[in-house]
Backbone as XML, in Angstrom:
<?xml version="1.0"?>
<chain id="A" units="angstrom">
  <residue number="1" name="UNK">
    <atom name="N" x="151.870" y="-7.429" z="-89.725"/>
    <atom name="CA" x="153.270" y="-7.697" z="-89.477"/>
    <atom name="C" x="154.104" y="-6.751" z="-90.327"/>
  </residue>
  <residue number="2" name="UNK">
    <atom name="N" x="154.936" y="-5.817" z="-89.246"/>
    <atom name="CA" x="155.729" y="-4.865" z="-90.475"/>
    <atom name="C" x="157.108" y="-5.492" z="-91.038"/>
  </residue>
  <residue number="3" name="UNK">
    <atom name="N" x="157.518" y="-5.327" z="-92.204"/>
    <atom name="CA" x="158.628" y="-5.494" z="-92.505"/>
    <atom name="C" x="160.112" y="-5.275" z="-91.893"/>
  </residue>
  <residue number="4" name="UNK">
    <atom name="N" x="161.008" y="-6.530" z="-91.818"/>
    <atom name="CA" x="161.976" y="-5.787" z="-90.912"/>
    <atom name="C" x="162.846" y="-5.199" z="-91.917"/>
  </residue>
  <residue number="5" name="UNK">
    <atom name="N" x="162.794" y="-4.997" z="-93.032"/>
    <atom name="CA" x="163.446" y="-4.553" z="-94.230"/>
    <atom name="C" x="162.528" y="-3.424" z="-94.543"/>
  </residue>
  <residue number="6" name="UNK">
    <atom name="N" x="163.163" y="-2.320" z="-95.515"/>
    <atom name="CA" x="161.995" y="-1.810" z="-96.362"/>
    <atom name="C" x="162.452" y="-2.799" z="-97.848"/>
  </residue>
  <residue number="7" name="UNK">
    <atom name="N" x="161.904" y="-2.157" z="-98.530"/>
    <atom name="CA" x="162.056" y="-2.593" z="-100.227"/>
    <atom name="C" x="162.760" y="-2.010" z="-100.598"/>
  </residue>
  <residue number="8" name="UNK">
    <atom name="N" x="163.368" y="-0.574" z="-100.377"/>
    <atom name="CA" x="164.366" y="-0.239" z="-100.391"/>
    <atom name="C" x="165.729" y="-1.186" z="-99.997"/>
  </residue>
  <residue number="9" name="UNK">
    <atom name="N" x="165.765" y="-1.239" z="-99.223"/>
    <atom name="CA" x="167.054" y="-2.233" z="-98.434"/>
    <atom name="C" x="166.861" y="-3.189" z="-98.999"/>
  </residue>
  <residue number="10" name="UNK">
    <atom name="N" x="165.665" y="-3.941" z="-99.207"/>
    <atom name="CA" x="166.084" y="-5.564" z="-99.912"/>
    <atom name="C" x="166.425" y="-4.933" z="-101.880"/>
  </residue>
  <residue number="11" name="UNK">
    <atom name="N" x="166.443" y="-3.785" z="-102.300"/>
    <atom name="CA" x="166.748" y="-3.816" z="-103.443"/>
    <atom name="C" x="168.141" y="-3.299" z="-103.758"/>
  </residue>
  <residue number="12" name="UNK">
    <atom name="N" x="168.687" y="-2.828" z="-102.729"/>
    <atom name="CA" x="170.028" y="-2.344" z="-102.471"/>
    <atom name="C" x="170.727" y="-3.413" z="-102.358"/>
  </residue>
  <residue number="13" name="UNK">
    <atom name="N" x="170.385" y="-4.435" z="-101.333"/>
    <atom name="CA" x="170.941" y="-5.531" z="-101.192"/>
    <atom name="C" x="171.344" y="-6.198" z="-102.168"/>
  </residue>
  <residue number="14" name="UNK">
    <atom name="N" x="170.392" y="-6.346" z="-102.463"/>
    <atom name="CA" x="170.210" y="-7.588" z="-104.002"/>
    <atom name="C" x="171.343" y="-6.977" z="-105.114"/>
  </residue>
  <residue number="15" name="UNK">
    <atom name="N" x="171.041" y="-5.516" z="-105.457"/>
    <atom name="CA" x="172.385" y="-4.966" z="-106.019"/>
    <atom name="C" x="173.836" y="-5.352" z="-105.948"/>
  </residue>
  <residue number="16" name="UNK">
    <atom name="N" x="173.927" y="-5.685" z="-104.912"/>
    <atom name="CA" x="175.241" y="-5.728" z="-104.493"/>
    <atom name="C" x="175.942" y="-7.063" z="-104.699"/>
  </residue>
  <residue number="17" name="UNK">
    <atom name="N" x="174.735" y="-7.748" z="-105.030"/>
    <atom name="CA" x="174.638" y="-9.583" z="-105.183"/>
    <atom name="C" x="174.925" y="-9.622" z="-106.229"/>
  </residue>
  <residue number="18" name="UNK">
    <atom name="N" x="174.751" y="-8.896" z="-107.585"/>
    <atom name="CA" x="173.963" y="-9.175" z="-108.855"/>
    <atom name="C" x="174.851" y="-8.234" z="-109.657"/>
  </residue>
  <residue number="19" name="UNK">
    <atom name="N" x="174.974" y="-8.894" z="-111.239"/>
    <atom name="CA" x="175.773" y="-7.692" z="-111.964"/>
    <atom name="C" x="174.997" y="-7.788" z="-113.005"/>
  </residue>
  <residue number="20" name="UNK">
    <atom name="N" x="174.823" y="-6.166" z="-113.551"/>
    <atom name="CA" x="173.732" y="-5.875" z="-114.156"/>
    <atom name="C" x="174.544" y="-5.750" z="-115.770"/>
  </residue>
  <residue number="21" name="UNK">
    <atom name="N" x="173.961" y="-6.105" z="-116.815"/>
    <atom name="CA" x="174.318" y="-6.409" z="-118.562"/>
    <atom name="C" x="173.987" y="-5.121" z="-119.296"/>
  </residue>
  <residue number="22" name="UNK">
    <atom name="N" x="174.499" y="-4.691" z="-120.354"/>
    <atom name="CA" x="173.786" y="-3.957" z="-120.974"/>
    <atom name="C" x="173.278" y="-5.353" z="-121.701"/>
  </residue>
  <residue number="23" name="UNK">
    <atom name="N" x="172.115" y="-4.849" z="-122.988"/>
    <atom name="CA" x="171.858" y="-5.725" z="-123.895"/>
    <atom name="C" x="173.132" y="-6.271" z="-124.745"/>
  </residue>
  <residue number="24" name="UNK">
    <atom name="N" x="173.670" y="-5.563" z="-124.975"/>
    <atom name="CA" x="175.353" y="-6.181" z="-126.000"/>
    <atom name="C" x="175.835" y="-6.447" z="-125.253"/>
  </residue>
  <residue number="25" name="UNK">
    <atom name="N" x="176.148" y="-6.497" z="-124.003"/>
    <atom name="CA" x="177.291" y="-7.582" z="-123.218"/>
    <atom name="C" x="176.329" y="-8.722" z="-123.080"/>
  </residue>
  <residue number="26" name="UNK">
    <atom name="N" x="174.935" y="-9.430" z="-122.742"/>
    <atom name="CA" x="174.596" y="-9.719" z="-122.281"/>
    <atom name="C" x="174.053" y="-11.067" z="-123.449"/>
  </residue>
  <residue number="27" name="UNK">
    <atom name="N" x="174.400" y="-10.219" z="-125.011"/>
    <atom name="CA" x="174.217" y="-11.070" z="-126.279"/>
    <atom name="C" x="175.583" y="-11.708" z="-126.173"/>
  </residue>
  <residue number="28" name="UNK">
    <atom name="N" x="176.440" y="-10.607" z="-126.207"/>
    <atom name="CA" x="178.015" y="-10.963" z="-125.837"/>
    <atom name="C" x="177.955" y="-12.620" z="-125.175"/>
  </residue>
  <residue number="29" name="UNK">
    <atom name="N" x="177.718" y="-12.599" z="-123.954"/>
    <atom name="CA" x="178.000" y="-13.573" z="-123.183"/>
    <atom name="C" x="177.611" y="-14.915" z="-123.489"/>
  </residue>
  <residue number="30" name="UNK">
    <atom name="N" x="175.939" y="-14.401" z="-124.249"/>
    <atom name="CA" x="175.597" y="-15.748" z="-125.060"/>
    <atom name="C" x="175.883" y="-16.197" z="-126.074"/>
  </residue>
  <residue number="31" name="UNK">
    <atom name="N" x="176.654" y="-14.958" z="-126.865"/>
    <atom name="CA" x="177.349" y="-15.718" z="-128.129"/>
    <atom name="C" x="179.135" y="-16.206" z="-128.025"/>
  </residue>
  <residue number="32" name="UNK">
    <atom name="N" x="179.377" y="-15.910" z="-126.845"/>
    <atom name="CA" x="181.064" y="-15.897" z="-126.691"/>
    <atom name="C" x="181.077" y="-17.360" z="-125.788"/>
  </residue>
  <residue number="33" name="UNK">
    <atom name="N" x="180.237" y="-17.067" z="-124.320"/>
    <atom name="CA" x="180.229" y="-17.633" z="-123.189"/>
    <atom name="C" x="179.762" y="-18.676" z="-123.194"/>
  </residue>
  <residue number="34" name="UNK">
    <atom name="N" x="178.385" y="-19.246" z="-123.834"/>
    <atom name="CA" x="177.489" y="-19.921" z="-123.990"/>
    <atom name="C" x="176.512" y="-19.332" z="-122.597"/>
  </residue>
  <residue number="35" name="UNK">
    <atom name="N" x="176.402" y="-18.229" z="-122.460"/>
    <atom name="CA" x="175.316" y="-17.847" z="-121.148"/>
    <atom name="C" x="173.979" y="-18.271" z="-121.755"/>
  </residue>
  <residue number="36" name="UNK">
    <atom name="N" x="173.193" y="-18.545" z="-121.579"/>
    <atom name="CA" x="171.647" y="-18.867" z="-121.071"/>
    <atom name="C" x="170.549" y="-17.644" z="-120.708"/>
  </residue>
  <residue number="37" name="UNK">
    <atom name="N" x="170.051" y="-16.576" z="-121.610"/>
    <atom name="CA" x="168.909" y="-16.120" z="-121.637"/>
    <atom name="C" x="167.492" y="-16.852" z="-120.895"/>
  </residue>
  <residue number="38" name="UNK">
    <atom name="N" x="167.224" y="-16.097" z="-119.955"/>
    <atom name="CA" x="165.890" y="-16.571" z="-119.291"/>
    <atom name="C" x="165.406" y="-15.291" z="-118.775"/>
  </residue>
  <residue number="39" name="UNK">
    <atom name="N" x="164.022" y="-15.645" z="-119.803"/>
    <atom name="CA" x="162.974" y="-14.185" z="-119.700"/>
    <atom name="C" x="162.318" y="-14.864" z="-118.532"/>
  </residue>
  <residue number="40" name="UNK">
    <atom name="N" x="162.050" y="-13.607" z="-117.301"/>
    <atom name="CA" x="161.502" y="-13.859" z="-116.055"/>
    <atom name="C" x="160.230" y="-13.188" z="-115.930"/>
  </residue>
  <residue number="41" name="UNK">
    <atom name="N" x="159.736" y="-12.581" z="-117.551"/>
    <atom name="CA" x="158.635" y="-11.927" z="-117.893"/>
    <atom name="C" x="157.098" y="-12.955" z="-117.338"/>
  </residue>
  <residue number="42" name="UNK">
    <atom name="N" x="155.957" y="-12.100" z="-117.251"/>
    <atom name="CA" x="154.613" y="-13.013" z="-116.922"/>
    <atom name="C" x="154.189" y="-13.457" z="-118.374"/>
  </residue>
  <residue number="43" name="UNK">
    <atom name="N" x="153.857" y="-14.287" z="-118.869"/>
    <atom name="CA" x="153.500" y="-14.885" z="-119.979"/>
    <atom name="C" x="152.785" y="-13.799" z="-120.941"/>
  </residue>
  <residue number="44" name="UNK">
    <atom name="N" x="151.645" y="-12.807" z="-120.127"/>
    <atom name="CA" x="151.218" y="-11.857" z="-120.948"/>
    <atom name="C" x="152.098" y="-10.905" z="-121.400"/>
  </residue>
  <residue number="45" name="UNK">
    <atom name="N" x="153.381" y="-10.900" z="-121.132"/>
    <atom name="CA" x="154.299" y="-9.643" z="-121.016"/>
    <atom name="C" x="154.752" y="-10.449" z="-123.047"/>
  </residue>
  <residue number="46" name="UNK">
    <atom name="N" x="155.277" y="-11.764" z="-122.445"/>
    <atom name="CA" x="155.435" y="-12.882" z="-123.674"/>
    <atom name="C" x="154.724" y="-12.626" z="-124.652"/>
  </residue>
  <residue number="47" name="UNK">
    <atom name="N" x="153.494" y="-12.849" z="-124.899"/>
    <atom name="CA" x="152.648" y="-12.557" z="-125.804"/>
    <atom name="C" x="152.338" y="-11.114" z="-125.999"/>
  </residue>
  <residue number="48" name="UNK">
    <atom name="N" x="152.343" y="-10.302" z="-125.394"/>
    <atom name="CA" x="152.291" y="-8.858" z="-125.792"/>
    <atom name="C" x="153.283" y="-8.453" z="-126.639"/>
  </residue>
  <residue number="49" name="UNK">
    <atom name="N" x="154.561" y="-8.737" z="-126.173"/>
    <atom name="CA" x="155.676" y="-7.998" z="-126.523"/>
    <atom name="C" x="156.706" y="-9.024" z="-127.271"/>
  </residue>
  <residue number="50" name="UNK">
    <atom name="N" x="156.155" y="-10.189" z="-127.466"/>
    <atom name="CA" x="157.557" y="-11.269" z="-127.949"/>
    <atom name="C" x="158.738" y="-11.680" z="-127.372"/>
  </residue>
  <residue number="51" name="UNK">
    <atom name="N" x="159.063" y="-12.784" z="-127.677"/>
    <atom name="CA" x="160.548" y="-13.159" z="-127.110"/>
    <atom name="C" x="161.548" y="-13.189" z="-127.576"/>
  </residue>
  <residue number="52" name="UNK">
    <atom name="N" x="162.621" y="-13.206" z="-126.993"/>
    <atom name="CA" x="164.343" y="-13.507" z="-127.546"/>
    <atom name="C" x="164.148" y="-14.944" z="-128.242"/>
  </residue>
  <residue number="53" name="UNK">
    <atom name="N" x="164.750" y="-14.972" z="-129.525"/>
    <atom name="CA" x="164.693" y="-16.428" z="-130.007"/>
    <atom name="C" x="165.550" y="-17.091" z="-129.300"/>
  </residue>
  <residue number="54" name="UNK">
    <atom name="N" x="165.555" y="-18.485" z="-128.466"/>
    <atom name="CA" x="166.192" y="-18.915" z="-128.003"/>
    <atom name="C" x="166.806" y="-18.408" z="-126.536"/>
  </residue>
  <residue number="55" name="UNK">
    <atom name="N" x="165.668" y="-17.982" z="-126.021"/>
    <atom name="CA" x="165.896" y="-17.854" z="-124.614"/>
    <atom name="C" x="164.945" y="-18.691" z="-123.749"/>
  </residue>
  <residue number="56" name="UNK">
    <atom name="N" x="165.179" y="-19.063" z="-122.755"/>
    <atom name="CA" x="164.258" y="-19.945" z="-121.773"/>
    <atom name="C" x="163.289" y="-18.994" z="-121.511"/>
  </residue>
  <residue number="57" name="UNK">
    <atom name="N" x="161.973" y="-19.631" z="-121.377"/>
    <atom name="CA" x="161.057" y="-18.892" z="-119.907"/>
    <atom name="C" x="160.906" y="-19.537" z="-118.747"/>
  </residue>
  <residue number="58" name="UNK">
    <atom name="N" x="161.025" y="-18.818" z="-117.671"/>
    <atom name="CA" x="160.473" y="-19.227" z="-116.449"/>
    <atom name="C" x="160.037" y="-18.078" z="-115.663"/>
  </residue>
  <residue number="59" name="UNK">
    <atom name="N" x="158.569" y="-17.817" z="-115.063"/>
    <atom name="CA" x="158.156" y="-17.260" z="-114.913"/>
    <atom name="C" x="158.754" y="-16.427" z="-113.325"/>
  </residue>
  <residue number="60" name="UNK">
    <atom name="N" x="158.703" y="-15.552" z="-113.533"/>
    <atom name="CA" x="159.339" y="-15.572" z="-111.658"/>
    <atom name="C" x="158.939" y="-15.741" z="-110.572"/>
  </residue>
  <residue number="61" name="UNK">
    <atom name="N" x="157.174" y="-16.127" z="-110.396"/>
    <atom name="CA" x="156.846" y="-16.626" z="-109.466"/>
    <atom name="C" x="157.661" y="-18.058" z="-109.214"/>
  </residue>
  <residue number="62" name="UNK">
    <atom name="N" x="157.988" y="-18.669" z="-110.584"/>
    <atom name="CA" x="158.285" y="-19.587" z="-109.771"/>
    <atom name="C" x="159.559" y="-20.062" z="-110.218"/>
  </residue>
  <residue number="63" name="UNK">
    <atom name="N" x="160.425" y="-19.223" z="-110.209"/>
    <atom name="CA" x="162.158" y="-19.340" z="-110.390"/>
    <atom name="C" x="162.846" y="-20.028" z="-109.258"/>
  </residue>
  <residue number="64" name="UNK">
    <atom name="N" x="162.614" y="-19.458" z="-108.006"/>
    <atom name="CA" x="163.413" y="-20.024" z="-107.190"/>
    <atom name="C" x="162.707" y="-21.815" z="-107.066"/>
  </residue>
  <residue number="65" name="UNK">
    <atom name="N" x="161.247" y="-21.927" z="-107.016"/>
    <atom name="CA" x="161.055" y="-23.049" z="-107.197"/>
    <atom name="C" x="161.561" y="-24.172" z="-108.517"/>
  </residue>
  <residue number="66" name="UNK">
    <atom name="N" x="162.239" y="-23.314" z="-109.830"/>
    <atom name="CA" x="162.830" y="-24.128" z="-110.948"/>
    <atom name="C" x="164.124" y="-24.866" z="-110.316"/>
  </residue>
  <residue number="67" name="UNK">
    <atom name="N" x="164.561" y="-23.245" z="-109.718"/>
    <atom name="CA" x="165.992" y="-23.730" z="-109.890"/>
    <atom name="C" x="166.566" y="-24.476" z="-108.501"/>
  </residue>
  <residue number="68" name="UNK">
    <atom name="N" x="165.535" y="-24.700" z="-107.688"/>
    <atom name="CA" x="165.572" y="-25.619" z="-105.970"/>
    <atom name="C" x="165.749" y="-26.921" z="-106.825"/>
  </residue>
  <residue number="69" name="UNK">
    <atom name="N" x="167.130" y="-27.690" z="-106.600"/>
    <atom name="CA" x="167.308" y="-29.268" z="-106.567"/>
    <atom name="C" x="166.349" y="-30.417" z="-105.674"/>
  </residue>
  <residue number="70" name="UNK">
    <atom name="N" x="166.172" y="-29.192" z="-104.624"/>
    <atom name="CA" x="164.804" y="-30.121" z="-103.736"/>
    <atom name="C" x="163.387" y="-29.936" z="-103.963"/>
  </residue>
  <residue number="71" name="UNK">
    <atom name="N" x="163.129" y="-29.054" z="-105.167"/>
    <atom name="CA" x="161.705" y="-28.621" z="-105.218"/>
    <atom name="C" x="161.193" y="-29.802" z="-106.122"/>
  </residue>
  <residue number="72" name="UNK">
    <atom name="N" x="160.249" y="-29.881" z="-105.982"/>
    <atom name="CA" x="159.217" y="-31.185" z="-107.145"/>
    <atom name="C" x="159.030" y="-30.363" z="-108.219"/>
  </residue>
  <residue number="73" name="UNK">
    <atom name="N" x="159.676" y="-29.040" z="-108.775"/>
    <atom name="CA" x="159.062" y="-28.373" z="-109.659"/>
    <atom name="C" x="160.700" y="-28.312" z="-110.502"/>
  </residue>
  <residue number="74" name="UNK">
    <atom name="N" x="161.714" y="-28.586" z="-109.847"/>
    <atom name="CA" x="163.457" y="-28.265" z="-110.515"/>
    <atom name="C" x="163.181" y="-28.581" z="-111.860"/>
  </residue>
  <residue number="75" name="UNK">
    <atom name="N" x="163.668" y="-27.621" z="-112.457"/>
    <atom name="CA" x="164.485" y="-27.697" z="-114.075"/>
    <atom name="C" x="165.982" y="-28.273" z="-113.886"/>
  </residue>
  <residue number="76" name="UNK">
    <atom name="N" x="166.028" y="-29.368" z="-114.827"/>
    <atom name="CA" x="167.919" y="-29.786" z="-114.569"/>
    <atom name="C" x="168.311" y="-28.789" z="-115.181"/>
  </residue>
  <residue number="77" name="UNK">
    <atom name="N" x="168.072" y="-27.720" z="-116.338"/>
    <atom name="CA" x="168.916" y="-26.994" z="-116.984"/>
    <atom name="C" x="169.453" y="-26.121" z="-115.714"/>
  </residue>
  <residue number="78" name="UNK">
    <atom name="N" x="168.797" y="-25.587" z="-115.198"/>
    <atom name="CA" x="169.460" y="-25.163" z="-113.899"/>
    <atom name="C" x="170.352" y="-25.840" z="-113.297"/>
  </residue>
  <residue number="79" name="UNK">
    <atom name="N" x="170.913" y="-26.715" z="-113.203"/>
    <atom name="CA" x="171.715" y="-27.174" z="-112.564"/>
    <atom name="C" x="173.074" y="-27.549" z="-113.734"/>
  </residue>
  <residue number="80" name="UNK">
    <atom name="N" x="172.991" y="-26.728" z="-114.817"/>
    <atom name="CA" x="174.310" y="-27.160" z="-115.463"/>
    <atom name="C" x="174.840" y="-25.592" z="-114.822"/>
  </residue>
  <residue number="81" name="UNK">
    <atom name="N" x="176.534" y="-25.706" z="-115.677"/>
    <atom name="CA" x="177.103" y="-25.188" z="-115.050"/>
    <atom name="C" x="177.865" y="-24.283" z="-116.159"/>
  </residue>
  <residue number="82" name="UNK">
    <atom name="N" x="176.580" y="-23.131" z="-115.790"/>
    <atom name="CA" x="176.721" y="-21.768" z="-117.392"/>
    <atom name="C" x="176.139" y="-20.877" z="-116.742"/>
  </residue>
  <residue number="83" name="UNK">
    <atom name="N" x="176.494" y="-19.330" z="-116.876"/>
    <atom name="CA" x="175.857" y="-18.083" z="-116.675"/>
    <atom name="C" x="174.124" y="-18.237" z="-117.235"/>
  </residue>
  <residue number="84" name="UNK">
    <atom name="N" x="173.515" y="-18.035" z="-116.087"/>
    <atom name="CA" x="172.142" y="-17.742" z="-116.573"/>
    <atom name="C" x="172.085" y="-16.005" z="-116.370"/>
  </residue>
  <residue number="85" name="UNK">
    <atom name="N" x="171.449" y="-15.637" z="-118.146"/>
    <atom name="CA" x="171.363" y="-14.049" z="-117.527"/>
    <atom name="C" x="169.562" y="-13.676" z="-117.614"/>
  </residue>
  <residue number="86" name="UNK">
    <atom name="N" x="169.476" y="-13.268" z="-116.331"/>
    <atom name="CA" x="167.618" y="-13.114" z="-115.990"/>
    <atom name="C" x="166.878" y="-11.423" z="-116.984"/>
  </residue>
  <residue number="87" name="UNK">
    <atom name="N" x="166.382" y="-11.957" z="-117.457"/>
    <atom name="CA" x="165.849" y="-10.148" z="-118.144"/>
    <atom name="C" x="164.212" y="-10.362" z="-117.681"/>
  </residue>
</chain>
């Protein structure tokens, strides 16, 4: 089954959705805003390389399943109402 997208187009897309941080705006937001750090790293990435103190993990296989109100897997922190910024 071929793609009716390339990966190109779905990453263009997504661009256009999404606003991208440097690291200092992005501390910015969590120290001004109260934004929400969530490393979308694979756990080995975690342990290889360390984490932000005080940032969430959720892995990105299964993000959209955290943050679904209908999934059996939802995080409520997802559902408050604060900038989550994804690294």
């Amino acid at each position: 089954m071929a793609l009716k997208k390339s990966v190109q187009q779905m990453i263009d897309e997504a661009r256009l959705e999404i606003d991208n941080h440097s690291p200092a705006e992005a501390k910015r937001r969590v120290e001004q805003e109260g934004a929400m750090l969530v490393d979308i790293r694979d756990i080995r990435e975690l342990q290889r390389d360390g984490v932000i103190p005080g940032a969430m993990h959720s892995p990105r296989g299964m993000l959209e399943f955290w943050i679904d109100p209908d999934s059996p897997y939802f995080k409520p922190v997802f559902a408050e109402d604060i900038e989550f910024v994804l690294y």
